[in-house]
C-alpha positions as CSV (number, residue, x, y, z in Angstrom):
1,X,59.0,4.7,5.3
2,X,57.4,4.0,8.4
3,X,55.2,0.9,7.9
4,X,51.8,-0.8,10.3
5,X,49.6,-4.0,10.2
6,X,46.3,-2.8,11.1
7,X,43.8,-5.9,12.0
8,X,40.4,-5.3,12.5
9,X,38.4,-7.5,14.5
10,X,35.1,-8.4,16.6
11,X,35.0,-11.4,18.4
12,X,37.7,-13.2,17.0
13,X,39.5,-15.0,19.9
14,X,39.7,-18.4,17.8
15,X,41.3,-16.3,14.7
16,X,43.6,-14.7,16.3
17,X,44.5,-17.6,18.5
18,X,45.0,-19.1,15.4
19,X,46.6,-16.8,12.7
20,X,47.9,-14.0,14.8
21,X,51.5,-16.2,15.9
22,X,52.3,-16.0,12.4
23,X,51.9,-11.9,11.8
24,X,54.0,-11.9,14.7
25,X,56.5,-14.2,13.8
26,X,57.0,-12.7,10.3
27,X,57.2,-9.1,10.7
28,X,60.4,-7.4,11.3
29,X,60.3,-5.7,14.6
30,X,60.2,-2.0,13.0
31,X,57.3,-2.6,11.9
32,X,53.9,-2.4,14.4
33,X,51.3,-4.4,14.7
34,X,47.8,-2.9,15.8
35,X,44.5,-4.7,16.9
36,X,41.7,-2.4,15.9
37,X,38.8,-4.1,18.2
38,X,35.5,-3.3,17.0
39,X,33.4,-3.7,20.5
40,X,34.1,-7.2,20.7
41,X,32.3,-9.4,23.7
42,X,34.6,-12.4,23.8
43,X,37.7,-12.6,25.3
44,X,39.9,-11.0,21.9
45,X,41.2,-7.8,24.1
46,X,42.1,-9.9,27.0
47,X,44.3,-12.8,25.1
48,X,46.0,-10.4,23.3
49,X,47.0,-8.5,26.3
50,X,47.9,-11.4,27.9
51,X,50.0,-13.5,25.4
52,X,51.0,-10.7,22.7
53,X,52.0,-7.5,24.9
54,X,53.7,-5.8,22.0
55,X,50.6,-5.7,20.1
56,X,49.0,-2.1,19.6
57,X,45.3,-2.3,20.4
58,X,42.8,0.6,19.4
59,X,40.0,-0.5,21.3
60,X,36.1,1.4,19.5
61,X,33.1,1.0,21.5
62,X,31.2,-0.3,19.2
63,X,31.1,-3.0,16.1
64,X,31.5,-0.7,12.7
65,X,31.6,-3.2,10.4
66,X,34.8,-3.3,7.6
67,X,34.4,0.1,6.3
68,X,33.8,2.8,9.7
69,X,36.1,0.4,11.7
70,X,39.2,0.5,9.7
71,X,38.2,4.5,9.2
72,X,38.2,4.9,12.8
73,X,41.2,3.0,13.6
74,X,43.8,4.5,11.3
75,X,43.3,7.6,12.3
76,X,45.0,6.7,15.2
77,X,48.3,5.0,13.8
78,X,51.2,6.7,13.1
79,X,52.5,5.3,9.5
80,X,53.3,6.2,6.0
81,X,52.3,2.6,4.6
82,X,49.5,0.6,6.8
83,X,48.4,-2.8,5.4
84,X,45.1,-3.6,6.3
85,X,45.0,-7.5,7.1
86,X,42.4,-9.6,7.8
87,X,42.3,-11.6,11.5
88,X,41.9,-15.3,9.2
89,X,45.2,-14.7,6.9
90,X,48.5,-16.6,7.2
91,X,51.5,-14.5,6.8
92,X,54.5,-15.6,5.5
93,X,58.4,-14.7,5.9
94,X,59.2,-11.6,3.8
95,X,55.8,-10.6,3.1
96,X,56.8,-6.7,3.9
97,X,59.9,-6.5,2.4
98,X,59.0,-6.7,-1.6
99,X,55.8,-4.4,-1.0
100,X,58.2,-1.3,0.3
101,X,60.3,-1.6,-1.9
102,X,57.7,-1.5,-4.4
103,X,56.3,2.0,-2.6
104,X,60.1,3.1,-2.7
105,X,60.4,2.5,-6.1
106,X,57.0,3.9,-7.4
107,X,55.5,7.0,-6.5
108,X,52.4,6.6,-8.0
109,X,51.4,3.5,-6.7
110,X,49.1,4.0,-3.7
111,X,47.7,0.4,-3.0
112,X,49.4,-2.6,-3.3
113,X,48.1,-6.4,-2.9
114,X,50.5,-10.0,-2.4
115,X,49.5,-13.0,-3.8
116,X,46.3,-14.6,-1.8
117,X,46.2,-18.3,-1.5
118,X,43.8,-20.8,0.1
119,X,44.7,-21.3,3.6
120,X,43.2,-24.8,3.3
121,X,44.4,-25.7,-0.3
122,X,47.6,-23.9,-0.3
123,X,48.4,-25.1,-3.8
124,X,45.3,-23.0,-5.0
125,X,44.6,-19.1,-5.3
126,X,42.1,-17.5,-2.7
127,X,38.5,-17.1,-3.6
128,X,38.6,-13.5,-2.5
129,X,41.9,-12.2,-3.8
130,X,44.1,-14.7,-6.0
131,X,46.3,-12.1,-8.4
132,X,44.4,-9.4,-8.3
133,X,41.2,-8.0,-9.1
134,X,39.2,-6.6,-11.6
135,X,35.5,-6.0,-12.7
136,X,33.5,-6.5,-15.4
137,X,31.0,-4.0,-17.1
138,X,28.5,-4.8,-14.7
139,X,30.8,-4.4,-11.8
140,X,31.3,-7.8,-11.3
141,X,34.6,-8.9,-9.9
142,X,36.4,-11.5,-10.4
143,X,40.4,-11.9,-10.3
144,X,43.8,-13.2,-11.9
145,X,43.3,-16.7,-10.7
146,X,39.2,-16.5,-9.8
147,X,36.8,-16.4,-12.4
148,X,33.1,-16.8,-10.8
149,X,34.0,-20.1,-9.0
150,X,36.7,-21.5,-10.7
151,X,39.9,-21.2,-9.1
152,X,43.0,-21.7,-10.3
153,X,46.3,-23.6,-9.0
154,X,49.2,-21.8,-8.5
155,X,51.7,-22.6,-11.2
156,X,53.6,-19.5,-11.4
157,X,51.1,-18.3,-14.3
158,X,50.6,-15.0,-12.3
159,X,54.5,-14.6,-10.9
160,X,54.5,-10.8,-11.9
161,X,54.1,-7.2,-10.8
162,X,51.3,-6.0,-12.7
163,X,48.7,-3.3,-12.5
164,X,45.4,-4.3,-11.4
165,X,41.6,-2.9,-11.0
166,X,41.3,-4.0,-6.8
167,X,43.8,-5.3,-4.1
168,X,41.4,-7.5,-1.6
169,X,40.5,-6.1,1.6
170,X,41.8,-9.5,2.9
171,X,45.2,-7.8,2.9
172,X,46.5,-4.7,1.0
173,X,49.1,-2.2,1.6
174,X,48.1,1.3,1.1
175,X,49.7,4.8,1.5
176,X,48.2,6.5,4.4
177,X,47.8,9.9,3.1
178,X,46.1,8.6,-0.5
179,X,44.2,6.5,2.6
180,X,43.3,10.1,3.9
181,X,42.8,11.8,0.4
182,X,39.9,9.8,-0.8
183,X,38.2,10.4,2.7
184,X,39.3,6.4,3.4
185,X,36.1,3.9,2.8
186,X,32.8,4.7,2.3
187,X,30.7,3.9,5.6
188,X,27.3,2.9,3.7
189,X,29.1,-0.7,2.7
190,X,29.6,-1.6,6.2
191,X,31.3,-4.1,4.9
192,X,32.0,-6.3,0.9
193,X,33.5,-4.1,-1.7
194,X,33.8,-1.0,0.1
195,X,37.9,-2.1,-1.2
196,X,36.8,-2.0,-4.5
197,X,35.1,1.4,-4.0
198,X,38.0,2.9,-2.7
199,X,40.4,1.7,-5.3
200,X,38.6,2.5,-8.0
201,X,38.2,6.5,-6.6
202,X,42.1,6.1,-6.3
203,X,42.8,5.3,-9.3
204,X,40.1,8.3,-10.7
205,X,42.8,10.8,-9.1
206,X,45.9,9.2,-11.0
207,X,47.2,6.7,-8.5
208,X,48.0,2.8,-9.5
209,X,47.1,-0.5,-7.7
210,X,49.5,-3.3,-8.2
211,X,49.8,-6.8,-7.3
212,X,53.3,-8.2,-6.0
213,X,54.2,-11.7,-6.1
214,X,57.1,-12.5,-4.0
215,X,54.5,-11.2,-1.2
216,X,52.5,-14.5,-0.3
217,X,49.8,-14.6,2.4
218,X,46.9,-17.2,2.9
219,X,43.0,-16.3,3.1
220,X,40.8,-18.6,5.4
221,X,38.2,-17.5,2.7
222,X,34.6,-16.8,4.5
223,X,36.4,-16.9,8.2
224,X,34.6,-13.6,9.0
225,X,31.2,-14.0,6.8
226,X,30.1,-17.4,5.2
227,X,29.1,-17.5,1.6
228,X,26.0,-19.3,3.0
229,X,25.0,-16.6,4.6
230,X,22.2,-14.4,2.9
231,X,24.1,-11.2,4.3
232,X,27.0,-12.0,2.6
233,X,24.3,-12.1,-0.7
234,X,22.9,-8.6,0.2
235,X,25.9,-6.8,0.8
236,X,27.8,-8.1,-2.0
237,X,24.6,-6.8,-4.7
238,X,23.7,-3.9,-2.8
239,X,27.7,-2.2,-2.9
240,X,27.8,-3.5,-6.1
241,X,25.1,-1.1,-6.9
242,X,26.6,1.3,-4.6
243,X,29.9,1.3,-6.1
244,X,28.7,1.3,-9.8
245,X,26.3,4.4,-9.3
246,X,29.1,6.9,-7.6
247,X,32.2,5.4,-9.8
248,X,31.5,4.5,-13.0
249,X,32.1,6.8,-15.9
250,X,29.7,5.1,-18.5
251,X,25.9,6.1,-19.2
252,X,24.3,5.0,-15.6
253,X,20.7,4.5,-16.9
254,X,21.7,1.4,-19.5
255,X,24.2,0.2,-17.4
256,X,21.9,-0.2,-14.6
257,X,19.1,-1.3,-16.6
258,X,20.5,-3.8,-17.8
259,X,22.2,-5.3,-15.1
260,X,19.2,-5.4,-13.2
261,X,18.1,-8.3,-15.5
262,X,21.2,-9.8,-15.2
263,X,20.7,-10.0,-11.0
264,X,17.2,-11.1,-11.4
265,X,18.4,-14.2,-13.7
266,X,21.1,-14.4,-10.9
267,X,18.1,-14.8,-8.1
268,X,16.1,-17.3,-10.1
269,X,19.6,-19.3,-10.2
270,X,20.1,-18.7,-6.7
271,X,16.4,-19.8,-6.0
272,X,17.2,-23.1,-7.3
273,X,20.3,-23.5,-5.9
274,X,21.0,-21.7,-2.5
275,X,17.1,-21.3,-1.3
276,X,15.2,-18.5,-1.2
277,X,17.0,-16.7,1.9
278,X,19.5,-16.1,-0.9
279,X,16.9,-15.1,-3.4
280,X,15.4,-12.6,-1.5
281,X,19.0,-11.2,-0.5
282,X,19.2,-9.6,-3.8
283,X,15.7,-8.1,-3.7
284,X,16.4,-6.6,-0.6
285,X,19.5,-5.1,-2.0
286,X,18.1,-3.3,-5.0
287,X,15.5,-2.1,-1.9
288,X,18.3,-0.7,0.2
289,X,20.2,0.6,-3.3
290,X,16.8,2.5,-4.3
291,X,16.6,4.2,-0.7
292,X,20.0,5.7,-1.3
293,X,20.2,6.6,-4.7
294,X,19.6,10.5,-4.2
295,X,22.4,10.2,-1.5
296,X,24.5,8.3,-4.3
297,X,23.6,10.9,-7.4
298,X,25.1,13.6,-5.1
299,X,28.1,11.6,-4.7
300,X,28.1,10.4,-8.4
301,X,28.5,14.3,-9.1
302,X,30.8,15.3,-7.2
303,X,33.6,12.6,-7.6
304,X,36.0,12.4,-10.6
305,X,35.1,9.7,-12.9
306,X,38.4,9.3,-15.2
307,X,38.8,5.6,-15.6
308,X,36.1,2.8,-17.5
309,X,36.0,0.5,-14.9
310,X,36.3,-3.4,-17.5
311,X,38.7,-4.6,-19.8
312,X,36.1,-7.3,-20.6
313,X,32.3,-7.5,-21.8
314,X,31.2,-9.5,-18.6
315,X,32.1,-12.2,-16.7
316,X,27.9,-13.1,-17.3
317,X,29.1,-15.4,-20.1
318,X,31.7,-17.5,-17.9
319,X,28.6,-17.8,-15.8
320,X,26.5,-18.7,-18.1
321,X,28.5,-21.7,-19.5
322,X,30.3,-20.0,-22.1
323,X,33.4,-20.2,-20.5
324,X,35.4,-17.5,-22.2
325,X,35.8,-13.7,-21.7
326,X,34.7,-11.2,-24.7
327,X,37.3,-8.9,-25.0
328,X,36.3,-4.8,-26.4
């Protein structure tokens, strides 16, 4: 089973200077490593030339953002497993090993995600990943580990191999020719949950997504994208939007009227707490969602909608002080 690292990047000399050593270090030699360079300015191509020569680069002439970068790029490796890795994670020893033999073991499962923890707090679970993801009915997410912004240490509560909704674009292992199946990610997202997107068509054909414990990495959460910045905000609501419209198997019009409620409570908090950049973030999302929504009824239509998408109510009531889960 012929497995590749794939990490994208676009100007990242300090993150690779910093993060690459250890992919290096802790893959087997069987296994190759490729740079997919998305156009970058700085000095990335150069210093990986220079320092890590058995490093595969695919360089693109342009910067294509998370979702047309990674669809670019794998066309041009030669693998029946590829993990997709982020250029700010940590790898540790015999990170691979427990994921194939998951693959080997389980036909079905096309996607597979190792524990995330903080790079900085290595006793706690990553913000973006932790043990897994899932969504809410509102297409939320939130993970094993992660609920809104409380994070959870890593006692061993989450030491399983367990189905799950999402494996973090941070770092998952996927099958190259589900990869290829579900026509890879969706270029509208450019980049946030365009993951999500493509896991959740996945699992519409049949397929699993699993998380692996003995396979630990660590996330310099926000390395690429700060959560202070306002695009972060707009992407995240817009392919929210996005994702719900084309995925979800459940009557669209109270779904989305509803939520749309929800995210304008949401922009009042963010009003009075992150300033109005942020506000406005989630206005201009709903713009950019009601631009594309013929595009995304077409799409709606024509995928398979198998699954409901939430094995909770919403995650709206954890945020709202509640702090507990209504289960259906």
């Amino acid at each position: 089973m012929k497995t590749a690292v794939a990490i994208l990047n676009w100007n990242g000399f300090s993150l690779l200077n910093k993060f690459l050593p250890s992919v290096i270090k802790n893959t087997p030699n069987n296994v190759d490593i490729y740079i997919i360079d998305n156009g970058s300015t700085d000095n990335s191509v150069n210093f990986i030339k220079t320092n890590f020569p058995s490093v595969k680069i695919i360089n693109l002439d342009d910067n294509y953002g998370f979702a047309k970068g990674y669809n670019l790029g794998i066309k041009k490796i030669n693998a029946d497993i590829i993990c997709l890795l982020n250029n700010d994670v940590e790898v540790t020893s015999n990170w691979i090993d427990p994921i194939i033999k998951l693959f080997k073991s389980e036909k079905n499962t096309a996607i597979i995600q190792p524990k995330l923890l903080d790079y900085n707090n290595r006793k706690m679970f990553d913000y973006a990943g932790a043990a897994g993801g899932f969504l809410d009915k509102f297409g939320y997410p939130y993970c094993r580990g992660r609920i809104y912004d409380n994070i959870e240490s890593d006692d061993g509560q989450y030491d399983d191999i367990s189905k799950i909704f999402w494996a973090c674009g941070a770092c998952f292992f996927i099958r190259k020719e589900i990869f290829e199946l579900v026509n890879g990610f969706d270029e509208n997202y450019w980049a946030h949950m365009e993951e999500i997107d493509l896991c959740w068509r996945t699992q519409n054909l049949g397929y699993h997504i699993k998380y692996h414990y003995e396979s630990i990495v660590y996330h310099l959460n926000a390395g690429t994208l700060n959560a202070s910045d306002p695009k972060k905000t707009y992407f995240n609501f817009r392919n929210q939007l996005y994702t719900l419209t084309k995925n979800c198997k459940e009557n669209l019009f109270l779904l989305l009227f509803f939520k749309f409620f929800i995210d304008l409570i949401i922009s009042i908090f963010f009003l009075l707490t992150k300033g109005i950049k942020h506000a406005l973030a989630i206005f201009r999302a709903y713009i950019s969602f009601y631009n594309k929504l013929r595009q995304l009824m077409i799409l709606r239509k024509n995928l398979n909608r198998e699954i409901i998408h939430y094995n909770t109510y919403s995650i709206i009531f954890y945020f709202l002080g509640l702090k507990r889960l209504k289960k259906v």
